[in-house]
Phi, psi and omega in degrees: 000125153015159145265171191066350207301323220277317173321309170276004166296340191262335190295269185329352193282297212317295204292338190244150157299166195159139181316315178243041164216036159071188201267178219256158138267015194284330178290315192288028184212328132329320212267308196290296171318323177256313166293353163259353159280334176299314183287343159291280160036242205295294172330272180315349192272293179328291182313305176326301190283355152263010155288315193281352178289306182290340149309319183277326178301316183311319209279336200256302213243242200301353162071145174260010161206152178221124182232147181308139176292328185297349186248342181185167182269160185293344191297306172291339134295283192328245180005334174261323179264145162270342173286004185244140168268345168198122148265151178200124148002142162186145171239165169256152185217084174299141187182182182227136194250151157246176189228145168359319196235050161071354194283134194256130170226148156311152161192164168225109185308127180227133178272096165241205204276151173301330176226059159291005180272330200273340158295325154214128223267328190284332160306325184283312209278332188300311165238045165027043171298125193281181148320115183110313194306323199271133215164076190111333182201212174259137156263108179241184186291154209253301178284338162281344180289317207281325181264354175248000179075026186236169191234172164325157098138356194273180178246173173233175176241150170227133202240162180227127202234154195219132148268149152214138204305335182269307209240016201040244184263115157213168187239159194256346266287137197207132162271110179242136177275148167260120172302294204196161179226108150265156198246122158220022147103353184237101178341300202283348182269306184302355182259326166224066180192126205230132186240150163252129169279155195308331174277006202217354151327298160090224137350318184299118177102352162347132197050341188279154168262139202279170150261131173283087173297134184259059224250156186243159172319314222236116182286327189302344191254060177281278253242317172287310164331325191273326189264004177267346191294321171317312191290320184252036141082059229187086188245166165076020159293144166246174164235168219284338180276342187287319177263034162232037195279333165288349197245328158303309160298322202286333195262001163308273172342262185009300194277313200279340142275009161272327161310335177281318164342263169320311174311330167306330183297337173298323180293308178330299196287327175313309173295345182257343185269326176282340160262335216254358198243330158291356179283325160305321174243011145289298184305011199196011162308325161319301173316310188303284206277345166285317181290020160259316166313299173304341170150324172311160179250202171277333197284315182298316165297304169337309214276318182294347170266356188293281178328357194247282155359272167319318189288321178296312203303303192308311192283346199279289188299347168280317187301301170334309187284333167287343185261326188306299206282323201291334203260011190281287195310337181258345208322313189279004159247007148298264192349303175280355165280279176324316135343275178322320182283328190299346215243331158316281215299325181291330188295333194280355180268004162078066163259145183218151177145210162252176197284178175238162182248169168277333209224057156270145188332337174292327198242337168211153205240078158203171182268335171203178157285101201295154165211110166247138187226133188246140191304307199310288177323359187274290204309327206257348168295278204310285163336296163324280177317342210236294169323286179330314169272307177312316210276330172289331177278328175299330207269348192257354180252020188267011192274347184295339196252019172258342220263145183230129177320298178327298206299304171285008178261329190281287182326336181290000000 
């Protein structure tokens, strides 16, 4: 044999159950696996659902810099960042619309350019506009259309409130026709939010100064926009985390105490692999010191529970990780498989109605289960899991450089 050979030789004996080879790391290799497909999951679900969030805010509302009109033209931004793909103008207008038979809603109107689908092209595909639509009215939310109960071609009341300094307050009621209805997947913009364009805006917005939205290839290069906007003497821009920064943290927190969560499954197993491995070199204080008679050292034995270690953490975390993206990448028709059996078993126990979903239109407000999985966070799962047990084998095998041949040899 070799020299070093014996170590994994000795590793493979350790590692498997067995009358003479101790208790198994096969659960613990079980543990790790189901905690990095669980922890891929619960992640990839997670991302899905705060992407589409953060994407419908970037594509709708804030824009990834946003600048005062007051300070430059749209012509001059775009000139100044190079990285931008489209600006385009807009005011926002808090206000409340009615519907016919009077029921009343908050809702906020945002006035941009008559030909804002053509200015920004990601606005139009975001509210999936045909030809022609934007146009002629108002575009609104799909749960405000549902609450205020109107479809295309019906009207609203809007109401419009304008100050001056001369002639003070006043107020409006404006009849808008509805243009179009978009779904765009973010609760709170379909229940309130409406966009018009300027020729059909009538009042709204009146006095106000506009903002210029910016959007870039790359939403992460927000901080070079800023200093370039600076640079060309374009002061009082913001960028989209800062002025979404309470909503962006909050869902930042989220995750990241669900990964801290979950992540307990690494400790558990990690903790059942440092006794089960100390258990192992109690149990093998014999073993131990003839291969210390003979010759072995400590650092070397070590290496046979590292290796021990290493095979649970490492294969627990490739099978996880191989089981996580197939059921990540599949997930909703897990869902619908699963769906199909609760509703097969209830039928057959002579239950009748409707079936059941995991995720229904009553209680949530999506269509399917979004799934985003980012390498880096794949790779720092898998690692993470594959770490844990080793780092439980270095700590459980130091009881090994205690163990002295003599002592266990005389007593034999």
């Amino acid at each position: 044999m070799k020299r070093g050979a014996w170590i994994a030789f000795v590793a493979s004996r350790w590692f498997r159950s067995g009358r003479d080879s101790g208790p198994s790391l096969a659960p613990a290799t079980a543990g790790i696996a189901v905690g990095v497909a669980a922890l891929l999951c619960v992640i990839g679900v997670m991302n899905g659902l705060q992407m589409g969030f953060i994407e419908a805010v970037l594509d709708l509302d804030s824009y990834h810099v946003r600048v005062p009109s007051s300070q430059a033209g749209v012509d001059e931004v775009l000139s100044a960042i190079p990285g931008a793909l489209a600006a385009m103008p807009f005011v926002d207008v808090r206000t409340v619309a009615m519907n016919s038979r009077g029921k009343t809603v908050p809702v906020r109107v945002k006035v941009v350019p008559d030909d804002a689908p053509l200015l920004d092209p990601v606005f139009s595909a975001r509210l999936e506009l045909r030809a022609g639509q934007f146009g002629g009215g108002l575009l609104v939310g799909s749960e405000l259309a549902r609450a205020l109960d109107i479809r295309v071609g019906d009207t609203v009341s809007v109401l419009s409130v304008s100050a001056d300094e001369e002639e003070g307050v006043d107020a409006d009621v404006l009849e808008m026709g509805i243009a179009g209805i978009f779904h765009s997947g973010y609760y709170e913009f379909d229940a309130a939010l409406a966009f018009a364009p300027q020729a059909n805006a009538q009042s709204l917005g009146d006095g106000e100064d506009p903002i210029i939205g910016v959007r870039l290839d790359d939403r992460y290069g927000d901080d070079e926009a800023l200093v370039r906007l600076e640079a060309a003497g374009i002061r009082g821009a913001e960028s989209w985390r800062r002025y979404n920064r309470a909503f962006f943290g909050a869902l930042r927190m989220e995750k990241s105490v669900m990964m801290m969560l979950i992540g307990l499954i690494f400790l558990v197993v990690g903790v059942n692999i440092f006794h089960s491995m100390r258990k192992t070199v109690y149990g093998r204080v014999d073993d131990i010191a003839t291969l210390k008679a003979l010759g072995a050292g400590t650092s070397s034995l070590r290496r046979v529970f590292l290796l021990d270690g290493l095979a649970a953490g490492g294969g627990g975390a490739l099978v996880g990780l191989m089981l996580g993206l197939l059921v990540s990448m599949n997930v909703n028709e897990v869902f619908s498989a699963v769906e199909a059996l609760a509703e097969y078993v209830y039928r057959l126990s002579g239950g009748s109605g409707s079936g059941f979903e995991f995720f229904s239109p009553d209680f949530f407000y999506i269509g399917e289960v979004p799934v985003r999985l980012l390498f880096g966070e794949t790779l720092f799962i898998a690692t993470a899991g594959a770490l844990s047990a080793l780092a439980a084998a270095w700590a459980a095998s130091s009881r090994v450089s205690r163990i002295l041949p003599s002592e266990v040899l005389r007593n034999e």
